[in-house]
C-alpha positions as CSV (number, residue, x, y, z in Angstrom):
1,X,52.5,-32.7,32.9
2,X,50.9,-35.3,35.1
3,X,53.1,-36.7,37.8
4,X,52.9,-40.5,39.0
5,X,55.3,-40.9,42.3
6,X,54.0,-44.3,43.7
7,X,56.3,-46.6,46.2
8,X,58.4,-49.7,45.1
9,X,56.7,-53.0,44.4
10,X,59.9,-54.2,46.0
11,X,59.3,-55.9,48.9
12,X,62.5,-55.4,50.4
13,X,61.5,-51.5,49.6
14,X,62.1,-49.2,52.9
15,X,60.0,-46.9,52.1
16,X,61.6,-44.1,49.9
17,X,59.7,-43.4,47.4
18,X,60.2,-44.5,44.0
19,X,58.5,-43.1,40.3
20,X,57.0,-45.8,38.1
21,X,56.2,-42.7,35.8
22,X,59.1,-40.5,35.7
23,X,59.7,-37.0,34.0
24,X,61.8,-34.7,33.8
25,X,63.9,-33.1,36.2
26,X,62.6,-29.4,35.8
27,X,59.1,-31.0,35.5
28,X,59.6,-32.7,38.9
29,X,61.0,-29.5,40.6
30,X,58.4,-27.7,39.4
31,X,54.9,-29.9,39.7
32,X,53.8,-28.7,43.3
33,X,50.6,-27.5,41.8
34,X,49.2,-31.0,40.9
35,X,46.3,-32.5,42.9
36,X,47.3,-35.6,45.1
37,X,46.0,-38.8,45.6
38,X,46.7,-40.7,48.6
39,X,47.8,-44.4,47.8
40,X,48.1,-45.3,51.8
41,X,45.9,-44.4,54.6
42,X,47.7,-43.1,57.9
43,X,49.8,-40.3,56.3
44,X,48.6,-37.4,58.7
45,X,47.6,-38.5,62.1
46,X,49.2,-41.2,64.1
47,X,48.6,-45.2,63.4
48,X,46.4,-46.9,66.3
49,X,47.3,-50.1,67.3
50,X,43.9,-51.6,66.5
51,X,42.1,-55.3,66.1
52,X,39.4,-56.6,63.7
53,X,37.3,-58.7,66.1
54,X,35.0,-61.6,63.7
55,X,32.6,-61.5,67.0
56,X,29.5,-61.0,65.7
57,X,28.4,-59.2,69.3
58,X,30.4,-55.7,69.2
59,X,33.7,-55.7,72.0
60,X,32.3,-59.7,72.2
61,X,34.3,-62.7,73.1
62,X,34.1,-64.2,69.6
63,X,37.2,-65.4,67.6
64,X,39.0,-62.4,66.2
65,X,41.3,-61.4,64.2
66,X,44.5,-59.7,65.8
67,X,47.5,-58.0,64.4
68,X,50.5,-56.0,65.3
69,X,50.4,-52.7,64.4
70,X,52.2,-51.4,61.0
71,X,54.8,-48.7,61.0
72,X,53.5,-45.6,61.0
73,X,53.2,-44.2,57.5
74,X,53.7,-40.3,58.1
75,X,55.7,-39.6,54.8
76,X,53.5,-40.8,52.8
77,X,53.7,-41.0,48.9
78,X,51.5,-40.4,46.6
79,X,49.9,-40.9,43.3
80,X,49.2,-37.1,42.2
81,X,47.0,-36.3,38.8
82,X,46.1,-32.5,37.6
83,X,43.0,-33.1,37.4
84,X,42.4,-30.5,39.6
85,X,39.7,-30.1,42.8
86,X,39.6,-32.4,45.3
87,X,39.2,-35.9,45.3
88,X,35.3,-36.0,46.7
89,X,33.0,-39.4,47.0
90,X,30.7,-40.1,45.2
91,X,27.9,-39.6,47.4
92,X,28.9,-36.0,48.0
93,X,28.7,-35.3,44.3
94,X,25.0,-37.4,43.8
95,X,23.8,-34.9,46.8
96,X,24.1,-37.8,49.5
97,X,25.7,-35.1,52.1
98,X,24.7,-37.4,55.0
99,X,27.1,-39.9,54.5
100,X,30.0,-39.3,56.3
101,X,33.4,-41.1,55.5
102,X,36.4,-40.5,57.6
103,X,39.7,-39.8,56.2
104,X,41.7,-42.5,57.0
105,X,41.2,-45.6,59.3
106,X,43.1,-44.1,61.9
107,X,39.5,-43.5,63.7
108,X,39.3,-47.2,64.2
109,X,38.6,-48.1,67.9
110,X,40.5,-50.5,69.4
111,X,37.8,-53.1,68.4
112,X,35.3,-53.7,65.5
113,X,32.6,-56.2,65.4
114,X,31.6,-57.7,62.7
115,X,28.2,-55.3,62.3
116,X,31.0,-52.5,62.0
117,X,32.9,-53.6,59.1
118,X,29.7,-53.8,57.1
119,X,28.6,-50.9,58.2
120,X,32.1,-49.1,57.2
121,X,32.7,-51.2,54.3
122,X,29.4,-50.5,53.1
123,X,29.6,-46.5,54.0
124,X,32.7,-47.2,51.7
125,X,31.4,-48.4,48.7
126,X,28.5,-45.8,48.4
127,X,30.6,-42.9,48.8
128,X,33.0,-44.3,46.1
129,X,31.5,-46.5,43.8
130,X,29.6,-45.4,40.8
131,X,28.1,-48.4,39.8
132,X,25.5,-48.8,42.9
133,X,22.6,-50.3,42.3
134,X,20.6,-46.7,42.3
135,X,23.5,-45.1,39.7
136,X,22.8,-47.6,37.2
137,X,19.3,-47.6,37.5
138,X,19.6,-43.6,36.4
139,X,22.0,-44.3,33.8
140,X,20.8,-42.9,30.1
141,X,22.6,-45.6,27.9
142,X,23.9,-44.8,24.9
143,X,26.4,-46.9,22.1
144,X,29.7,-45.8,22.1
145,X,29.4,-45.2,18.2
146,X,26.6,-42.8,18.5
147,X,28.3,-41.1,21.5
148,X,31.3,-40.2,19.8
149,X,29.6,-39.2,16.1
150,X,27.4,-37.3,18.7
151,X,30.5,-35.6,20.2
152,X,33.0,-35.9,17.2
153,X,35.5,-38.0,18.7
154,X,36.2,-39.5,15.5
155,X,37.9,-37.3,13.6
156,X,38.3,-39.7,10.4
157,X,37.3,-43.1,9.7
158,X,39.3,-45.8,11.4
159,X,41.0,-47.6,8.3
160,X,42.5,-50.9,9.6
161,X,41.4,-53.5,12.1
162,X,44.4,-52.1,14.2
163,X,43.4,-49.2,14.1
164,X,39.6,-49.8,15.2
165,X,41.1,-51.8,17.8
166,X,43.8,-49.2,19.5
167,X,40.6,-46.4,19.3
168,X,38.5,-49.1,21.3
169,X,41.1,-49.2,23.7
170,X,41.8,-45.8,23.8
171,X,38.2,-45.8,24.7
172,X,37.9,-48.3,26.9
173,X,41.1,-47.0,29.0
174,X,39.6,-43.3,29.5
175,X,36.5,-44.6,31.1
176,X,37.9,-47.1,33.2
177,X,40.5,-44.8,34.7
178,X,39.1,-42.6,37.2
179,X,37.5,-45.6,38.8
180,X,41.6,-45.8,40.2
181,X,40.8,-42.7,42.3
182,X,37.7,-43.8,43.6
183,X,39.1,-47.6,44.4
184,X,41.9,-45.9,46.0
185,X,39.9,-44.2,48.5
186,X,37.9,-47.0,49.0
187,X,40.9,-49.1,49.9
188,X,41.7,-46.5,52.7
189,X,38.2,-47.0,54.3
190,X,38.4,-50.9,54.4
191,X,39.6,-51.7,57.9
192,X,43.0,-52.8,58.8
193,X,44.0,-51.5,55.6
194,X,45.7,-48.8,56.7
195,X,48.0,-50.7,59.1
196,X,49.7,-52.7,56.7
197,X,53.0,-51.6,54.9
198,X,53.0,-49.1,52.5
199,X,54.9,-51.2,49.6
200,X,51.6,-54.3,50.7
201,X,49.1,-51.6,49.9
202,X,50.7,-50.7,46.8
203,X,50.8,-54.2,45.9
204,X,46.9,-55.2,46.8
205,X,45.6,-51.7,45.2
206,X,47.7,-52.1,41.9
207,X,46.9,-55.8,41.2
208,X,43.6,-55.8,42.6
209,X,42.4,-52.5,41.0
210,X,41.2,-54.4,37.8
211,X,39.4,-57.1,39.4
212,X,37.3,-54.2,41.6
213,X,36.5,-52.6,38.5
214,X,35.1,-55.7,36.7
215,X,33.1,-56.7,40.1
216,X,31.4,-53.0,39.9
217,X,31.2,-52.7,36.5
218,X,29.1,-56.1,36.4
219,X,26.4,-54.6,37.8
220,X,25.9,-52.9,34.3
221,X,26.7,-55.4,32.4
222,X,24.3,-57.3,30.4
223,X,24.6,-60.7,27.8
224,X,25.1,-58.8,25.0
225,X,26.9,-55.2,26.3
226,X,28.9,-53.5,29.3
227,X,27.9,-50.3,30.2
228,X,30.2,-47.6,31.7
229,X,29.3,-45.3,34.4
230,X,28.8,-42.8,32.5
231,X,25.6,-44.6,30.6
232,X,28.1,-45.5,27.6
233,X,27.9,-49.1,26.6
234,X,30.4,-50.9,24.3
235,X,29.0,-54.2,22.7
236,X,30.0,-58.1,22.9
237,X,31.6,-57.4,19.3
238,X,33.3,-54.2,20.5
239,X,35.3,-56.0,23.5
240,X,36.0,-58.9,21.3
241,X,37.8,-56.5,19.5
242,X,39.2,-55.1,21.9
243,X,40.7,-58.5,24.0
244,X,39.6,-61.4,21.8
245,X,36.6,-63.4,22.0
246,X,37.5,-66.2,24.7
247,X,38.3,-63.3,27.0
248,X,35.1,-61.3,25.9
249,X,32.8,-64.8,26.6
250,X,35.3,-65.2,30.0
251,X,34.1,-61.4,31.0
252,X,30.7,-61.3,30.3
253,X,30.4,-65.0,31.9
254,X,31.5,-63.5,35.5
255,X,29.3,-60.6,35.4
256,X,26.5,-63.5,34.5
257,X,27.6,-65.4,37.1
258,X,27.8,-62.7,39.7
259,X,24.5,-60.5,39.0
260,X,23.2,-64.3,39.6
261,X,24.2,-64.0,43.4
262,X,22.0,-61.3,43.6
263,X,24.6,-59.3,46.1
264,X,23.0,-56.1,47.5
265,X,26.0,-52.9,47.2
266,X,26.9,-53.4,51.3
267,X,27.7,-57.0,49.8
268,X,29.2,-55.7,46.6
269,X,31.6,-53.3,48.7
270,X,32.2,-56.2,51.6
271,X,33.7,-58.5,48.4
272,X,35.4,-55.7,46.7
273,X,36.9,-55.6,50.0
274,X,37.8,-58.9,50.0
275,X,39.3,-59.3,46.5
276,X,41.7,-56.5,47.1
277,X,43.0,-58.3,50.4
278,X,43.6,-61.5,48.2
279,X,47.0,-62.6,48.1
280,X,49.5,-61.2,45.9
281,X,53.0,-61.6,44.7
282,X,55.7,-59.8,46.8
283,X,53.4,-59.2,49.7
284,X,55.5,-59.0,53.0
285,X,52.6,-59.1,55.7
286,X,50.9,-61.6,54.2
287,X,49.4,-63.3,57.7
288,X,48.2,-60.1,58.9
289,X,46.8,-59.9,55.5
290,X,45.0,-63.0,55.8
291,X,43.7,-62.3,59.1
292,X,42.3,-58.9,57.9
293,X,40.3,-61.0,54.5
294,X,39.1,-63.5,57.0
295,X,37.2,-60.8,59.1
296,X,36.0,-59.3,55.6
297,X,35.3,-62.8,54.7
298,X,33.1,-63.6,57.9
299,X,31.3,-59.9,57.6
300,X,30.1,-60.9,54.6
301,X,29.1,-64.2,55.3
302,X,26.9,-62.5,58.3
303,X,25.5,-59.7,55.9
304,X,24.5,-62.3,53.2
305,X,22.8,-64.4,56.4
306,X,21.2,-61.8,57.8
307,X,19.1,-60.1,54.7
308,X,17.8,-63.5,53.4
309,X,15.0,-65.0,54.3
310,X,16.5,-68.7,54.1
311,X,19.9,-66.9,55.7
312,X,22.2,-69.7,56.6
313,X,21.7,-72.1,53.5
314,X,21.9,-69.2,51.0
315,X,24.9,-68.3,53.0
316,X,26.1,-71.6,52.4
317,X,25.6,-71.5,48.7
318,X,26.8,-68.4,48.0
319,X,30.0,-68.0,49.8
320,X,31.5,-71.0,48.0
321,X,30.9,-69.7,44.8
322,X,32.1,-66.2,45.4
323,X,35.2,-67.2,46.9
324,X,35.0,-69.3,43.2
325,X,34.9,-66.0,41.6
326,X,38.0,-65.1,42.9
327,X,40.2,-67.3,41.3
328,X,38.8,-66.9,38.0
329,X,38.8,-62.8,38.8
330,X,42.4,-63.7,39.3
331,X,42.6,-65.0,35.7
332,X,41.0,-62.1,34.3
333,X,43.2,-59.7,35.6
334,X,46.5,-61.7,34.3
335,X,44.9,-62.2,31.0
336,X,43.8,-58.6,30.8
337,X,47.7,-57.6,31.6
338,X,49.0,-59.8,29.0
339,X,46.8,-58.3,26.2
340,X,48.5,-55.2,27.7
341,X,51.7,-56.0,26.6
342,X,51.3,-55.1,22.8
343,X,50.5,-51.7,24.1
344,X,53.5,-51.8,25.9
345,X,55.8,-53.0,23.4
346,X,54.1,-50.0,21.1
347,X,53.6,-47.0,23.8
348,X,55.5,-44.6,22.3
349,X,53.0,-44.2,19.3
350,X,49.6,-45.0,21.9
351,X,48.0,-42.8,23.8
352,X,46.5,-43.8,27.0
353,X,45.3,-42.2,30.0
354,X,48.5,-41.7,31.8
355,X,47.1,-43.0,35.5
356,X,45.8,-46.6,33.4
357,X,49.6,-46.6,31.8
358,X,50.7,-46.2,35.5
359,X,48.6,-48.4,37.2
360,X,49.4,-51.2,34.4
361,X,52.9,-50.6,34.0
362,X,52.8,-49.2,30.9
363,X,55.6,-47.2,29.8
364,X,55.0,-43.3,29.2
365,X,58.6,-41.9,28.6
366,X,61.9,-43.7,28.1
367,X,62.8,-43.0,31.8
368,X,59.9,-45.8,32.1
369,X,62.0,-48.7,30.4
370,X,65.4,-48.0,32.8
């Protein structure tokens, strides 16, 4: 049984850990063989009081960006899955053994320029996105339909439009869900992530996860269908089904709007970075927050500058229109929770992938509704 022990969205939380997805007793005694997944950053090695400098001249003079350091987070909590090996990039899996990604942020110098958060947050996004320009050039598409006849997932025909819709999901769910894993560790690379409380980074990675997945998965999406990193693609009609069509013409407008910018993936991971640090609900540190997206925010305004040919007016262009994006990626992801709550209302007779019921609040046992 998969175990889900994850810190309280409280933010009066002190730091004992809570479980969104409970079990029972024996199975919580007795689940020490599960693989972990680390939700905050600093959990073995001591937190470094550190700065994110917006200088664009490394250990410059330039306006910057300090903060106090966050409590040390040595008893860290964690999200753990059975999934079983360890949680590797990306990269390492597509052969790339000469990127190198730390384990936590806790090898931040005292000072990072503005070159160095691209360069980390782009090291970042490589390592752990599968949607990179290069993965989705390789990808051999093929429709959901003929991928399950192919594979007999469906077992017997789907009879009503419920029940065409809850398979969709189902679906849907299992391919989006160990993108989590890989946002996760993402999260931990971004700088200044890591210094900021361990309830805030709970917050950010659980409301931001969604809009990070639609900003990769964009990259494969088309007019008419949205492909998954694994080269299956569900149509325009499919995720109408699925949400409804205003939300289906709302999702494939962003990723319209977005492949439009034309963002390379050091820019892709340097926004990523920046949605996740947008402000949330029940965030504590939510200055130190700020400060962190605006050094994010600048990065990428230099990194957009700097590999165009007409640097500072496309800069100019773009910049307003992403931050744009961001607000209606905020709508998205509310709208996508609410068509979540019939599934919610209805869990005991769905089956989802336990880490998306976790990561949406979707209950998985009765223990979920106390």
């Amino acid at each position: 049984m998969i175990l889900f022990t994850v810190l309280s969205l409280s933010p009066h939380c002190t730091g004992k850990a809570v479980r969104y997805g409970r079990v029972p007793k024996k199975s919580r005694e007795t689940s020490g063989t599960e693989e972990t997944m680390n939700i905050c950053v600093n959990s073995t090695t001591p937190s470094v009081g550190g700065q994110l400098s917006c200088s664009t001249t490394s250990g410059g003079n330039g306006s910057s960006a300090s903060s106090t350091t966050g409590p040390n987070l040595t008893n860290c909590t964690e999200i753990s899955t059975s999934t079983g090996g360890s949680a590797g990039s990306v990269g390492s899996s597509n052969g790339n053994a000469n990127t190198i990604l730390p384990d936590s942020l806790t090898f931040t110098p005292p000072e990072l320029s503005v070159y160095d958060i691209i360069q980390c947050i782009g090291q970042a996004h490589r390592g752990h996105c599968t949607y990179t320009s290069e993965l989705v050039k390789d990808l051999n598409r093929i429709s959901l339909i003929n991928y399950s006849e192919k594979h007999d997932f469906v077992l017997q025909p789907l009879g009503s439009q419920e029940e065409q819709r809850v398979w969709l999901w189902q679906q849907y769910a299992m391919r989006m869900t160990p993108a989590v894993q890989r946002i996760v560790e993402f999260a931990k690379r971004v700088p200044g992530f890591g210094e900021l409380l361990q309830d805030d980074q709970l917050i950010l990675i659980k409301l931001g996860f969604f809009e990070v997945w639609l900003t990769h998965v964009a990259r494969s999406t088309t007019d008419s269908t949205l492909t998954f990193d694994d080269g299956v693609y569900i149509t325009r009609h499919q995720l109408e089904a699925i949400y409804d069509p205003e939300y289906s013409s709302a999702v494939f407008n962003f990723a319209s709007g977005l492949n439009g910018c034309c963002l390379s993936d050091t820019e892709i991971g340097l926004y990523s970075a920046l949605i996740l640090l947008s402000d949330r609900p029940g965030l504590v540190e939510t200055k130190l927050i700020l400060k962190t997206r605006e050094c994010i925010a600048e990065a990428l305004r230099v990194q957009i500058t700097r590999s165009r040919a007409n640097g500072v007016s496309h800069a100019l262009q773009i910049m307003p229109a992403l931050e744009a994006k961001v607000h209606e990626l905020r709508m998205l992801g509310e709208k996508h929770s609410a068509h979540l709550e019939w599934f919610r209302r209805n869990w005991s007779t769905i089956r989802l992938p336990p880490l998306f019921a976790e990561i949406f609040d979707v209950p998985k046992c009765e223990e979920d509704l106390q």
